[in-house]
OpenMM code with the backbone's topology and positions (N, CA, C; nanometers):
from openmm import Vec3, app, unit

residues = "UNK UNK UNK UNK UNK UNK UNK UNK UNK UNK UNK UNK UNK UNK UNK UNK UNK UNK UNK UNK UNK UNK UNK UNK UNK UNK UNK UNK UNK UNK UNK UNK UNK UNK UNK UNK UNK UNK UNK UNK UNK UNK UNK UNK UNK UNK UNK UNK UNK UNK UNK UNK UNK UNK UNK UNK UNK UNK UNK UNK UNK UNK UNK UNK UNK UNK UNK UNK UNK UNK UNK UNK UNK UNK UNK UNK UNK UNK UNK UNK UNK UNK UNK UNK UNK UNK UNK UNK UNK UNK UNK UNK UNK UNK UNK UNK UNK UNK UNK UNK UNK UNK UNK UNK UNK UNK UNK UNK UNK UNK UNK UNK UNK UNK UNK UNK UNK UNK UNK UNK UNK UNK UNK UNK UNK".split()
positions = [
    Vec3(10.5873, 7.5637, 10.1892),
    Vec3(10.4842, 7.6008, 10.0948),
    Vec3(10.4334, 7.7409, 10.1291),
    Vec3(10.4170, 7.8188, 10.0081),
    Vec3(10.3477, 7.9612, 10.0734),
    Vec3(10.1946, 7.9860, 10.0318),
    Vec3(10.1801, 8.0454, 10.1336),
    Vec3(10.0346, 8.0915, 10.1197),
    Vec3(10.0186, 8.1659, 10.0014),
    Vec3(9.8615, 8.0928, 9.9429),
    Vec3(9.8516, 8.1769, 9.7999),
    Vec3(9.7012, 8.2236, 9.8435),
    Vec3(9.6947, 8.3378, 9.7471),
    Vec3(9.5674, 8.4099, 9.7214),
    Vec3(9.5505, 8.4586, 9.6322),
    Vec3(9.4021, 8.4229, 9.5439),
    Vec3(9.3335, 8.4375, 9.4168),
    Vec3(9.2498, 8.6018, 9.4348),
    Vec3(9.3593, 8.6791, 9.3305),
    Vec3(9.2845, 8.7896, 9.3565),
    Vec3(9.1652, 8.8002, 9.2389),
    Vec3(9.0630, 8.8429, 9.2842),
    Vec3(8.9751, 8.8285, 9.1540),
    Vec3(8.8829, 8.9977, 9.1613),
    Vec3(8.9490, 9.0443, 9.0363),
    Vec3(8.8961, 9.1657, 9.0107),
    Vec3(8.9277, 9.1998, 8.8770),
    Vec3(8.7652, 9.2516, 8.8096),
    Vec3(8.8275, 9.3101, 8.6368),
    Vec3(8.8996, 9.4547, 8.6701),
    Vec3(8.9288, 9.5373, 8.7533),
    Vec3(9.0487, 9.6147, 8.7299),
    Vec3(9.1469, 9.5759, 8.7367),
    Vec3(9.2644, 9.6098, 8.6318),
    Vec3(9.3939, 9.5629, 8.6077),
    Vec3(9.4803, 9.6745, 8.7685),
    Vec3(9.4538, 9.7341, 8.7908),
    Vec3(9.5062, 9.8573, 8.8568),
    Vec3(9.5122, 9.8186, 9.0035),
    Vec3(9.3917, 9.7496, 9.0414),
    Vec3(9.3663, 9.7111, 9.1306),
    Vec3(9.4277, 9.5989, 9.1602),
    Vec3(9.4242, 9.4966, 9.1057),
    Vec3(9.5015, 9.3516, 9.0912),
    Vec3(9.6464, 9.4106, 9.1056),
    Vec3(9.7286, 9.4857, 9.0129),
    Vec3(9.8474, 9.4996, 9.0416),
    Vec3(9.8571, 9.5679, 9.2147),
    Vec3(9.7583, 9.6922, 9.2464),
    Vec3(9.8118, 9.6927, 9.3698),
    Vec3(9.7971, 9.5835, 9.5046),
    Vec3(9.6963, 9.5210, 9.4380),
    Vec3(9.6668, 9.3802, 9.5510),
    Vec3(9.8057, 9.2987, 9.5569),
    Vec3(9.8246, 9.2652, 9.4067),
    Vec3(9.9423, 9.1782, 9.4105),
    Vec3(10.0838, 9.2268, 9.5132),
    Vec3(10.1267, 9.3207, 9.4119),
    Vec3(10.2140, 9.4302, 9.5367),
    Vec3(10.2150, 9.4459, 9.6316),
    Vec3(10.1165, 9.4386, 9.7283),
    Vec3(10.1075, 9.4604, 9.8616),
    Vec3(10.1551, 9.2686, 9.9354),
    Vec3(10.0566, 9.2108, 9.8313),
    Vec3(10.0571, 9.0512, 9.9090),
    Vec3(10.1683, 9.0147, 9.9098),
    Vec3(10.2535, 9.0165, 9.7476),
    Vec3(10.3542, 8.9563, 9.7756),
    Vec3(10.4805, 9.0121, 9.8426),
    Vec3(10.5062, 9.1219, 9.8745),
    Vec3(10.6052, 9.2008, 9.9685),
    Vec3(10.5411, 9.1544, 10.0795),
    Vec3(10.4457, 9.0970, 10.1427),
    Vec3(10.3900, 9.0160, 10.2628),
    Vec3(10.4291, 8.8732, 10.2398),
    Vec3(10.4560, 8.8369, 10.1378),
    Vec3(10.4945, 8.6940, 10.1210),
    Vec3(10.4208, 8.6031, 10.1049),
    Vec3(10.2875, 8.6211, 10.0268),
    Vec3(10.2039, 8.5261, 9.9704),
    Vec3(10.2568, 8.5531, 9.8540),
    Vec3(10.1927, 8.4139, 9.7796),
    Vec3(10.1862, 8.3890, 9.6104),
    Vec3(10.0686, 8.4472, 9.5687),
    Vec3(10.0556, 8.4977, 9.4370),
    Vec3(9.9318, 8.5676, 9.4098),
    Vec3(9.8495, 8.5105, 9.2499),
    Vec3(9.7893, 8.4426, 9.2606),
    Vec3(9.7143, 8.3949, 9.1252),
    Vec3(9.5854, 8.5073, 9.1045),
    Vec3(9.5942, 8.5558, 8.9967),
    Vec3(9.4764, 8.6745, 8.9511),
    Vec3(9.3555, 8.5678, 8.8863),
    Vec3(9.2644, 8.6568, 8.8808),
    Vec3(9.1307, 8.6605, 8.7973),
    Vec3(9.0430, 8.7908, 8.7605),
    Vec3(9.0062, 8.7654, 8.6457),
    Vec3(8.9489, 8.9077, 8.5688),
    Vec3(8.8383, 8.9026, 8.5960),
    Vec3(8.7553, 8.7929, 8.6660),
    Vec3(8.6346, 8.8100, 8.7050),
    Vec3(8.6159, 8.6911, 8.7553),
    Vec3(8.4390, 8.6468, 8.8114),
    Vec3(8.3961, 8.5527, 8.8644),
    Vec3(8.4305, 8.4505, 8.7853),
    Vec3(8.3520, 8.4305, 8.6463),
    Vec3(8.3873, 8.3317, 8.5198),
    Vec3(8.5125, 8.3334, 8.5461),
    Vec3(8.6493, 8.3245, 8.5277),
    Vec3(8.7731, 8.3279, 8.5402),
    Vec3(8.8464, 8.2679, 8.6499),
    Vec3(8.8208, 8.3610, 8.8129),
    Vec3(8.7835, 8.2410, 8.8988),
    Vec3(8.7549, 8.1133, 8.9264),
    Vec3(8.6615, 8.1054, 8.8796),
    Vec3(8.5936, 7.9823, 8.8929),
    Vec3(8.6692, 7.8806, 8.7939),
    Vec3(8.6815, 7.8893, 8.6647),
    Vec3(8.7658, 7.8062, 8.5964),
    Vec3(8.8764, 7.7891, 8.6249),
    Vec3(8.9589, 7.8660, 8.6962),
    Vec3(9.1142, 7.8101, 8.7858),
    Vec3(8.9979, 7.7374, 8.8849),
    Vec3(8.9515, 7.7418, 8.9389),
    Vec3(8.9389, 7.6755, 9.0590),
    Vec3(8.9093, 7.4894, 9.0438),
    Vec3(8.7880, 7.5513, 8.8539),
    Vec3(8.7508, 7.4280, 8.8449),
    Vec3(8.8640, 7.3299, 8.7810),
    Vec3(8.9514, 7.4085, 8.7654),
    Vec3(9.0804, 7.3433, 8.6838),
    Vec3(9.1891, 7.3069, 8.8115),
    Vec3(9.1846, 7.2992, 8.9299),
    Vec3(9.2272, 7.2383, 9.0193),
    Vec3(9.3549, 7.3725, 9.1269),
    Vec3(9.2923, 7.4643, 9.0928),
    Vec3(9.3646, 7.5924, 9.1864),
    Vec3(9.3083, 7.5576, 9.3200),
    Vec3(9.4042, 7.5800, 9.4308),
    Vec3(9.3499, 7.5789, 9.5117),
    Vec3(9.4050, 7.6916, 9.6352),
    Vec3(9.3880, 7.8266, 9.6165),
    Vec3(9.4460, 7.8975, 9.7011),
    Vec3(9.4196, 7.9123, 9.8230),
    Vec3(9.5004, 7.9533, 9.9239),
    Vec3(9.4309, 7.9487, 10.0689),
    Vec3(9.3224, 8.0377, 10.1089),
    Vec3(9.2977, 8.1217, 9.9992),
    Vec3(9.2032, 8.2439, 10.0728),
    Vec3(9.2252, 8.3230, 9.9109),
    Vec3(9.0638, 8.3739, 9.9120),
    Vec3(9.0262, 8.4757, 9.8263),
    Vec3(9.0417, 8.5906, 9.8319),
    Vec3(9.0407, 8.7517, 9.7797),
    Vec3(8.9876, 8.8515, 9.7774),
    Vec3(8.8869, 8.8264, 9.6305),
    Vec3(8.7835, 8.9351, 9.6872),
    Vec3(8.7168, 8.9417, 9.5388),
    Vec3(8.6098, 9.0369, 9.5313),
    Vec3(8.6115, 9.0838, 9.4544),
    Vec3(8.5683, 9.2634, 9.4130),
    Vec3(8.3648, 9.2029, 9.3854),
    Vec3(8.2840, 9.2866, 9.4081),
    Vec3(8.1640, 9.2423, 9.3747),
    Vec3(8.1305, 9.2723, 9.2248),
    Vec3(8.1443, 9.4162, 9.1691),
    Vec3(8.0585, 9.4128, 9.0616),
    Vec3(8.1546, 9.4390, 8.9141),
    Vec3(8.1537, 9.3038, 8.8471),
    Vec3(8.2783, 9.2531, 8.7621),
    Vec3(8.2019, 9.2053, 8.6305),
    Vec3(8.2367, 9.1498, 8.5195),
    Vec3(8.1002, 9.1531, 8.4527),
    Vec3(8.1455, 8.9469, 8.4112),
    Vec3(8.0534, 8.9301, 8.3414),
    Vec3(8.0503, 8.7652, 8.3126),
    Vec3(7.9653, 8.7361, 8.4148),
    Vec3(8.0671, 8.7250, 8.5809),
    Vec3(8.0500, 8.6750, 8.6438),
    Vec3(8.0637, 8.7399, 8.7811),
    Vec3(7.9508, 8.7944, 8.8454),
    Vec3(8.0218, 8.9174, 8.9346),
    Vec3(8.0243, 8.8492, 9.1010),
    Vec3(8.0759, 8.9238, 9.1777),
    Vec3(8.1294, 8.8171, 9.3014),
    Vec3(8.0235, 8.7253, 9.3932),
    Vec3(7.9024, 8.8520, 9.3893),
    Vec3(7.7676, 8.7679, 9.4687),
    Vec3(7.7297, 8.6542, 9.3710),
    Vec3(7.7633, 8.6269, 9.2673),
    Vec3(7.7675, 8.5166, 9.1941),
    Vec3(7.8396, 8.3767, 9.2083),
    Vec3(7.9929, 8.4579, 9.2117),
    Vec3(8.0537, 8.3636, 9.2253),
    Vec3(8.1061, 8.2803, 9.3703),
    Vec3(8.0130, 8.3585, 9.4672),
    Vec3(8.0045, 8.2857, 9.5973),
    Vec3(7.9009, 8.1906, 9.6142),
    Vec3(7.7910, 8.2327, 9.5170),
    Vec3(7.6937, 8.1235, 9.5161),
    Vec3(7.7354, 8.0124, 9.4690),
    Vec3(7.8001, 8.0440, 9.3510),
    Vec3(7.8879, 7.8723, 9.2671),
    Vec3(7.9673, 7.7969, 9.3276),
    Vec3(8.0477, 7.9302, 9.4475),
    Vec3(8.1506, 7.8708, 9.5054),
    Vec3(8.1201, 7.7925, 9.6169),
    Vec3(7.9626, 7.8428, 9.7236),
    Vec3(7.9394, 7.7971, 9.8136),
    Vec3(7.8284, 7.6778, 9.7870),
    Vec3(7.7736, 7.6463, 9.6378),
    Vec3(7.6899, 7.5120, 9.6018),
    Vec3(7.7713, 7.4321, 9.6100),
    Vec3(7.9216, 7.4628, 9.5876),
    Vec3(7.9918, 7.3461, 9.5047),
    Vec3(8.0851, 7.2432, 9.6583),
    Vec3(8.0090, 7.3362, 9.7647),
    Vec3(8.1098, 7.2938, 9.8518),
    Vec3(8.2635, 7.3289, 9.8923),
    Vec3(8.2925, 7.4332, 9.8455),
    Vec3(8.4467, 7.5062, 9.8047),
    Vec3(8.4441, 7.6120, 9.9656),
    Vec3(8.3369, 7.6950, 9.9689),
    Vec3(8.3343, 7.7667, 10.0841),
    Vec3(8.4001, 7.7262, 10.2421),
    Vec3(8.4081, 7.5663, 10.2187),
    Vec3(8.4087, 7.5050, 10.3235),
    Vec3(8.6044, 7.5201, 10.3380),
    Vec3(8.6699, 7.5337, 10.2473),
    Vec3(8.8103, 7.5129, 10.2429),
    Vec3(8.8513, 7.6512, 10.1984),
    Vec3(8.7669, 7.7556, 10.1779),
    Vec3(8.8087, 7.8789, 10.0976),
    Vec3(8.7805, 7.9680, 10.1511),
    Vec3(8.8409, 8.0993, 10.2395),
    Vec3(8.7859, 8.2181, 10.2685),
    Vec3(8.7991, 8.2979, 10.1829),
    Vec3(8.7056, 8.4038, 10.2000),
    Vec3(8.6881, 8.5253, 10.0970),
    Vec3(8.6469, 8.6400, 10.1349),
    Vec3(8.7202, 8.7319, 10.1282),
    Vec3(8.7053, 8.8547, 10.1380),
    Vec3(8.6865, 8.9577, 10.0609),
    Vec3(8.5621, 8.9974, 10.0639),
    Vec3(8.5207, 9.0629, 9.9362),
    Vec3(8.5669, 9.1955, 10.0012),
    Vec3(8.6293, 9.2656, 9.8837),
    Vec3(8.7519, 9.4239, 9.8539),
    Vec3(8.5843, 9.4775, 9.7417),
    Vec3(8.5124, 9.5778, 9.7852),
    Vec3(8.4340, 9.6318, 9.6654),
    Vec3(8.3949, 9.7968, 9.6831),
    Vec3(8.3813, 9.8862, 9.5377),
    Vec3(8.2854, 9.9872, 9.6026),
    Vec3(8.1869, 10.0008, 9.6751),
    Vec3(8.1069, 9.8917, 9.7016),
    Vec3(7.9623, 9.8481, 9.7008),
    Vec3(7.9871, 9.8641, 9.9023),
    Vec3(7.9087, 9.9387, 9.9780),
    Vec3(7.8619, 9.9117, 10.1117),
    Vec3(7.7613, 9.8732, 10.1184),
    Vec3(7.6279, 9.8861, 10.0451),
    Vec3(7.4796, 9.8479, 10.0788),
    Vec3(7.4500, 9.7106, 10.1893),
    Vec3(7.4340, 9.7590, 10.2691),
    Vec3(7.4122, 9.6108, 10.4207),
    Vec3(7.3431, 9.5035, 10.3538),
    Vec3(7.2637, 9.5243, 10.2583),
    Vec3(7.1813, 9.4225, 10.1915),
    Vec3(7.2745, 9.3022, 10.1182),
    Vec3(7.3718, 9.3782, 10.0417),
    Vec3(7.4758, 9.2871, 9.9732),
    Vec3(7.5637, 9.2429, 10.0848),
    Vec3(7.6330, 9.2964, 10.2048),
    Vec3(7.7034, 9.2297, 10.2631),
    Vec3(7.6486, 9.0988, 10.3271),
    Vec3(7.5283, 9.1307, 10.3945),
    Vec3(7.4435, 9.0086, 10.4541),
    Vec3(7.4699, 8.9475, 10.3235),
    Vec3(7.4023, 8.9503, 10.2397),
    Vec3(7.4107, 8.8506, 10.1671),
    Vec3(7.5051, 8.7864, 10.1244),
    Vec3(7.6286, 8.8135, 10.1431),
    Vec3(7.7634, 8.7994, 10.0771),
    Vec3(7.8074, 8.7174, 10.2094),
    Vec3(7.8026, 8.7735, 10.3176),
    Vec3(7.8167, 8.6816, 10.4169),
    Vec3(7.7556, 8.5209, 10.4578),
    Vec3(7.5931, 8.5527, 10.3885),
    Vec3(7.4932, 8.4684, 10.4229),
    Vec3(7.5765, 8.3045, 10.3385),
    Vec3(7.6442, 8.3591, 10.2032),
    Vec3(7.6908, 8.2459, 10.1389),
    Vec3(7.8145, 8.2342, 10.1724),
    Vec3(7.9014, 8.3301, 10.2836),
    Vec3(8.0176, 8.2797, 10.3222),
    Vec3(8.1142, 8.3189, 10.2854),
    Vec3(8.1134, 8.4653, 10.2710),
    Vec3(8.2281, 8.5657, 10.2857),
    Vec3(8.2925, 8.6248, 10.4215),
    Vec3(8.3995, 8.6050, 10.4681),
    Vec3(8.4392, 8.6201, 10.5988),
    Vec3(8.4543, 8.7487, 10.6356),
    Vec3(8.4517, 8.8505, 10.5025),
    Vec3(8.5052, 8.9565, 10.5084),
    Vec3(8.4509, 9.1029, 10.3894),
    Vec3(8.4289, 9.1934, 10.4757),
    Vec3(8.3718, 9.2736, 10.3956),
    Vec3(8.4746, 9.4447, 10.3748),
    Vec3(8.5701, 9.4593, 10.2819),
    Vec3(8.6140, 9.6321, 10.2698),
    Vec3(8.5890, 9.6655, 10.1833),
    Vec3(8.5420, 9.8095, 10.1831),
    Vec3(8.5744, 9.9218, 10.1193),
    Vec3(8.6698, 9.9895, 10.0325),
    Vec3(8.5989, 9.9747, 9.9161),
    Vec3(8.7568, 10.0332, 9.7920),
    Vec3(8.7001, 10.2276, 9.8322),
    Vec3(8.8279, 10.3232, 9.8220),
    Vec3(8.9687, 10.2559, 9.8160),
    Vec3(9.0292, 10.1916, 9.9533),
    Vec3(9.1372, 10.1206, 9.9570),
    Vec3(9.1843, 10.0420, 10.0261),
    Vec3(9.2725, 10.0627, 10.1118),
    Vec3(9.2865, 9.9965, 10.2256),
    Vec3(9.4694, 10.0605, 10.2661),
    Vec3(9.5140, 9.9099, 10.2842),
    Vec3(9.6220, 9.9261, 10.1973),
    Vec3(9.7242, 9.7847, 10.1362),
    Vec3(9.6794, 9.7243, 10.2614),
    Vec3(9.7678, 9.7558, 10.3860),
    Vec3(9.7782, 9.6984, 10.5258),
    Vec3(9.6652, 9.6409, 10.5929),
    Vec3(9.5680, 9.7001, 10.5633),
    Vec3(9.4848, 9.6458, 10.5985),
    Vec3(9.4047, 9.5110, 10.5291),
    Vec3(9.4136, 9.5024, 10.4265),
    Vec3(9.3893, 9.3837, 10.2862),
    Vec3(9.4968, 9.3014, 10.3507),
    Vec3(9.6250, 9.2840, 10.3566),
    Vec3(9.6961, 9.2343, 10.4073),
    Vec3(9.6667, 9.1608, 10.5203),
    Vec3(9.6384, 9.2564, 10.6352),
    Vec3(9.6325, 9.1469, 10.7393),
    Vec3(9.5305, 9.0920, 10.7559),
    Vec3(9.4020, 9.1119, 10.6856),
    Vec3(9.3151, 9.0573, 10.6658),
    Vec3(9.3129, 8.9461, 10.6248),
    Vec3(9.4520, 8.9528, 10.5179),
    Vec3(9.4665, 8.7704, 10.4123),
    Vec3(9.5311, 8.7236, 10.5463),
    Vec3(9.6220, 8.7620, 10.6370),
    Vec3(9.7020, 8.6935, 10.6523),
    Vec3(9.5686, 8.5900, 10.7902),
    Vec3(9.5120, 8.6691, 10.8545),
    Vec3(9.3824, 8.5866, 10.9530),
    Vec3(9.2963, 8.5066, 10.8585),
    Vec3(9.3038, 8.5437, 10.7460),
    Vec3(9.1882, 8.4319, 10.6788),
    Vec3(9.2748, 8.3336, 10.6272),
    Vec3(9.4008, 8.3636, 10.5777),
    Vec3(9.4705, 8.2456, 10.5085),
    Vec3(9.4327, 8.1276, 10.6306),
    Vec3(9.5198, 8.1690, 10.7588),
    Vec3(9.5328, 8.0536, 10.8644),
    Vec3(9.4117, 7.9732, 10.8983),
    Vec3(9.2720, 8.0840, 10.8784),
    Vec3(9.1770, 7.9666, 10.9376),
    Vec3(9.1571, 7.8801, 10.8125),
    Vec3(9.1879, 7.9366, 10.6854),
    Vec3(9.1869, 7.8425, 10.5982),
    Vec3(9.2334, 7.7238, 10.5505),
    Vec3(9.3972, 7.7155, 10.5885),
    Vec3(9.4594, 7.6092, 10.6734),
    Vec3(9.4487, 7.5152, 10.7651),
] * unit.nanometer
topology = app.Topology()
chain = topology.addChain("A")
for resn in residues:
    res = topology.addResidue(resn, chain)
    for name in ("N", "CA", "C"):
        topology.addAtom(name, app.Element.getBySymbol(name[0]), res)
């Protein structure tokens, strides 16, 4: 079985280079255009080993959808690593506080997103 990861970001640009990078690493890659989107694979029975997910997305933006994700009890089986423009310490605490394992900086370096999934996939396992 291979490790999958739900990339969730409304840039299309971004998603393709996430995808690209993961799967030449050898994960499976299920997208989302935002939090709302997310969350409905998830609630529809997705279950990937580990997240990335961008903060400010519209519907449903990521400090959102960690709150839904971490009421619902999901946090407990799901890491997430939020990929965003956003540094403000205020949002990371907080992003952490509901159980984000992981905090980078767009722009990105593939390799590093990478091995990032690949330590969160396992504890997610």
């Amino acid at each position: 079985m291979s490790i999958s990861v739900m990339v969730v970001d409304d840039a299309a640009l971004i998603r393709v280079q996430l995808r690209r990078a993961l799967v030449e690493a050898g994960f499976e890659v299920l997208d989302a255009v935002d939090g709302h989107d997310a969350w409905a694979k998830i609630d529809a029975g997705a279950r990937p080993s580990m997240m990335i997910c961008d903060v400010n997305m519209p519907r449903m933006n990521g400090l959102e959808l960690l709150e839904k994700l971490s009421s619902a009890g999901h946090m407990e089986w799901l890491p997430v690593l939020m990929l965003t423009t956003e540094g403000q310490p205020e949002l990371i605490q907080r992003a952490k506080a509901l159980g984000a394992k992981g905090w980078i900086i767009k722009p990105f370096k593939a390799d590093l997103v990478v091995a990032a999934a690949r330590r969160l996939a396992q504890v997610g396992n």
